[in-house]
N, C-alpha and C positions, 0 to 999 in steps of 0.2 A: 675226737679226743675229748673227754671227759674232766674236764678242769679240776687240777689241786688247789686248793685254795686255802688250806688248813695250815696251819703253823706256824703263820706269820708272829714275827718277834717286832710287837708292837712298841715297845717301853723300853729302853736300855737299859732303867736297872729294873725292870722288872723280874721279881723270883719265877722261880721252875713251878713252884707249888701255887701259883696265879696262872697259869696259862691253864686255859678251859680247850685245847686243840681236839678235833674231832678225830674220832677216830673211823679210819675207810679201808677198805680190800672187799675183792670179791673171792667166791670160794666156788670151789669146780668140786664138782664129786661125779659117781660115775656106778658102775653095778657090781665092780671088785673095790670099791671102797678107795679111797683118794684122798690124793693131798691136799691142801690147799693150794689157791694159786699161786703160779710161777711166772705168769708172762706180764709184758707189759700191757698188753690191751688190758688186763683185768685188774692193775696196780691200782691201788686209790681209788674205788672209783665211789658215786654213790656221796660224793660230797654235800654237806647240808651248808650250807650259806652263809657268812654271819650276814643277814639281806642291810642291817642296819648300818652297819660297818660300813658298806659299802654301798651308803645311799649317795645320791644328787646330795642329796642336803649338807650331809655329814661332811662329802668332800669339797662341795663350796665351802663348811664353816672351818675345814680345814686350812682352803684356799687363802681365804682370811687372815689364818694367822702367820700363813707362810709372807703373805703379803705387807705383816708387820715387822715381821723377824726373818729377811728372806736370810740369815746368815745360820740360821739355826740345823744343824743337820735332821734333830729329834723331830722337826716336822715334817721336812722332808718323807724319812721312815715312816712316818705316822701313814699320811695322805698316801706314799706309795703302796702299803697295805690296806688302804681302802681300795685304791685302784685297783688291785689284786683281788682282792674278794668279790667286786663289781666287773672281775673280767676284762678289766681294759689294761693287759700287760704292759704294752708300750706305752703308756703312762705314767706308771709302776715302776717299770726300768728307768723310765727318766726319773723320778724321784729318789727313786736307790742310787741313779749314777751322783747325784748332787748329794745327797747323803752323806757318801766314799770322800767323793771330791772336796765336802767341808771337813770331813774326818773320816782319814783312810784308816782307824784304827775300829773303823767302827761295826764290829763283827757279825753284830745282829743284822746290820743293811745288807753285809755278804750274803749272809743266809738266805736272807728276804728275796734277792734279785736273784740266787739260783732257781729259788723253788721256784720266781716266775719264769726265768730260762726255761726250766724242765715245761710248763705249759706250754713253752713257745717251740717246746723241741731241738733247744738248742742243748745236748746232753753237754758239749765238752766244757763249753762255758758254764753251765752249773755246779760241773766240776768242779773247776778251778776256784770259783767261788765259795763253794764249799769246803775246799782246801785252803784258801785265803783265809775263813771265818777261824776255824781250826788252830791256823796257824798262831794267828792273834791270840783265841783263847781256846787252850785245847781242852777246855772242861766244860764246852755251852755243848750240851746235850739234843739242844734242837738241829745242830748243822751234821751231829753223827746220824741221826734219825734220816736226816734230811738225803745227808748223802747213802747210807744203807738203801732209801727205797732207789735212789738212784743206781745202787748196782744191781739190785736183785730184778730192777727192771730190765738190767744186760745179762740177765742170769748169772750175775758171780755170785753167786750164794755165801761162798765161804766170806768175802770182804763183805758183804752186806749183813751178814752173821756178826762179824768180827764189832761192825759198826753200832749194832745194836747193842750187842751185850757190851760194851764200853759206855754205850748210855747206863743201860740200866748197873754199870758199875758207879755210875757219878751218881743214883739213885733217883734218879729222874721219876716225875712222874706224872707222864706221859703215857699216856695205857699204847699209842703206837711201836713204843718201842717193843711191849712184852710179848702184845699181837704179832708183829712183825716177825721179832724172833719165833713165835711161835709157828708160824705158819712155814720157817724154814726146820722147826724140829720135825715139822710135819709131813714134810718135805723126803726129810732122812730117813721117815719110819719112825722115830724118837716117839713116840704117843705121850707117854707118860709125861715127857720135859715139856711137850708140847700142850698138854692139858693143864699142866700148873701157869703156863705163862696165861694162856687164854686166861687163865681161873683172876690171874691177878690184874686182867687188862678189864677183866669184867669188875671187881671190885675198885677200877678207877673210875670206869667209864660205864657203869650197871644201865644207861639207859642206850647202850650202841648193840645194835643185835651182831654186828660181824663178828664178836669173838667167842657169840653166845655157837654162831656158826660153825668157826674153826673147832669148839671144844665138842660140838656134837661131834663131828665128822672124825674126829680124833676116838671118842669114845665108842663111834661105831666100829675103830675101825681094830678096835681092844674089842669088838663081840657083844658091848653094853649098850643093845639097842635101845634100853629103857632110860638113859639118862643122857642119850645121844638124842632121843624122841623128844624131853623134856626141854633139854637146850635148842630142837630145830620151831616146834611150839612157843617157847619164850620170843626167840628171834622174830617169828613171823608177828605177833601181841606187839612187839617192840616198834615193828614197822612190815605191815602188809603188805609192801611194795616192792619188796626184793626174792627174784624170781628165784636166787640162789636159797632160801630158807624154804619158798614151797618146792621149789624141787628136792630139797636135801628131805622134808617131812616125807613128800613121796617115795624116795627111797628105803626109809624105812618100813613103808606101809610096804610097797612093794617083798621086802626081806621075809615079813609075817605075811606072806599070800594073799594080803588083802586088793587084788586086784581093781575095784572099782574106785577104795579110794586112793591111790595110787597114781589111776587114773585121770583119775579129779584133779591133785594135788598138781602132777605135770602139765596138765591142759593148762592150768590157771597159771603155772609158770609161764610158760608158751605166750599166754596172754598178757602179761608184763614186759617178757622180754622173746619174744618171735627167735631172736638168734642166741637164745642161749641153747648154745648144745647139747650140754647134760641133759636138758629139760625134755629135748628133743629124741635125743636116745631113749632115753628113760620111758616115754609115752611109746616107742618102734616097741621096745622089749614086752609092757604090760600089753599092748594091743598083740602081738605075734604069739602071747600064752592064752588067752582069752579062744 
């Protein structure tokens, strides 16, 4: 399992328009055109670090201060989101449980200790925590985020739908939410709804190739190979490492006949990621016309 580590609500009163959250999804495509992904192996994934956040250093200096103020919940939070970003959850949940337990009103730690639940695969408890955060304040737009990826990763699309566009009703801005939503318009067939949200998740977030992804795939799947080409190009400039952008480029090559670099495009997928299947299909189909 591929750790979430994004979204942690560092600051209590920190605004919406201060959070730098990364944005993650992987995207499936295929040789009748497709939606973005739906399941959970493929939710989130692809995570960048914050490596700093979550160094030795940062959380001894953290240690520190807990060590002077052990009453303070805010540190607590603090260091339990280093532990999170450093991978060490049950560290993290001890921190968020101390959090709670100095201040159970304290919405952000909810949030915080679900999204490490969800790492730990504990779904129902991320839940509730996330329905606890809510409860407290039903307008923190990171625990609607929060909990949408968590249904869309049980496939209820519709609540995970609902979840998102309630963020992006509180004007959140969060390019997750618009992605997210997107990839369920995507989902529907919607193109159109689904290529405005990528469009706006790209103007939050201009240097993340995922939604440069979701908007090709949307666009190819409207006939516009040429601006579906452009966006699986940028993707790949953006980060060359993601098998999901050279395969999506090969598809394209593939649609224009261009068999060899099609070719090319899949193998090199293959070669990032061995089990991604598109990639894999996609390389049977150009070699069985050859």
């Amino acid at each position: 399992m591929t750790a979430d580590v994004s979204g942690f609500a560092i600051h209590e009163a920190r605004r919406r328009h201060q959070r730098k959250p990364m944005l993650t999804a992987m995207l499936i495509i295929s040789s009748a055109l497709v939606a973005g992904c739906q399941t959970a192996n493929n939710t989130e994934s692809m995570i960048r670090v914050e490596r700093a956040q979550g160094s030795e250093e940062n959380i001894a200096s953290l240690s520190s201060v807990i060590a002077s103020n052990p009453s303070d919940p805010e540190a607590y939070n603090v260091r339990g989101s280093a532990y999170g970003r450093a991978g060490e959850f049950r560290r993290a949940v001890a921190d968020f449980d101390q959090a709670i337990q100095l201040n159970p009103r304290f919405y952000q730690a909810y949030a915080n200790r679900a999204l490490v639940q969800r790492n730990l695969g504990n779904q129902e408890a991320a839940l509730a925590d996330y329905n606890a955060s809510l409860q407290i304040n039903p307008s923190y737009d990171v625990a609607y985020i929060g909990r949408g990826n968590l249904y869309r990763q049980a496939g209820q699309l519709d609540a995970a739908f609902n979840d998102f566009n309630k963020a992006v009703q509180l004007d959140t801005t969060d390019p997750r939410a618009y992605h997210n939503r997107g990839l369920i318009y995507q989902a529907r067939k919607e193109h159109a709804q689904a290529i405005e949200d990528f469009s706006t998740a790209i103007s939050l977030s201009p240097s993340s190739p995922e939604p440069y992804n979701g908007r090709g795939i949307s666009y190819a799947a409207q006939g516009d190979d040429e601006n579906a080409f452009s966006d699986f190009n940028t993707a790949i400039n953006l980060n060359g490492k993601l098998a999901e952008s050279w395969a999506n480029q090969a598809l394209i090559y593939e649609r224009r006949g261009d068999k060899a670099k099609a070719q090319k495009s899949y193998s090199h997928a293959l070669q990032l990621d061995p089990k991604y299947e598109p990639a894999r299909a996609g390389l049977a189909r150009v070699k069985a016309m050859s």
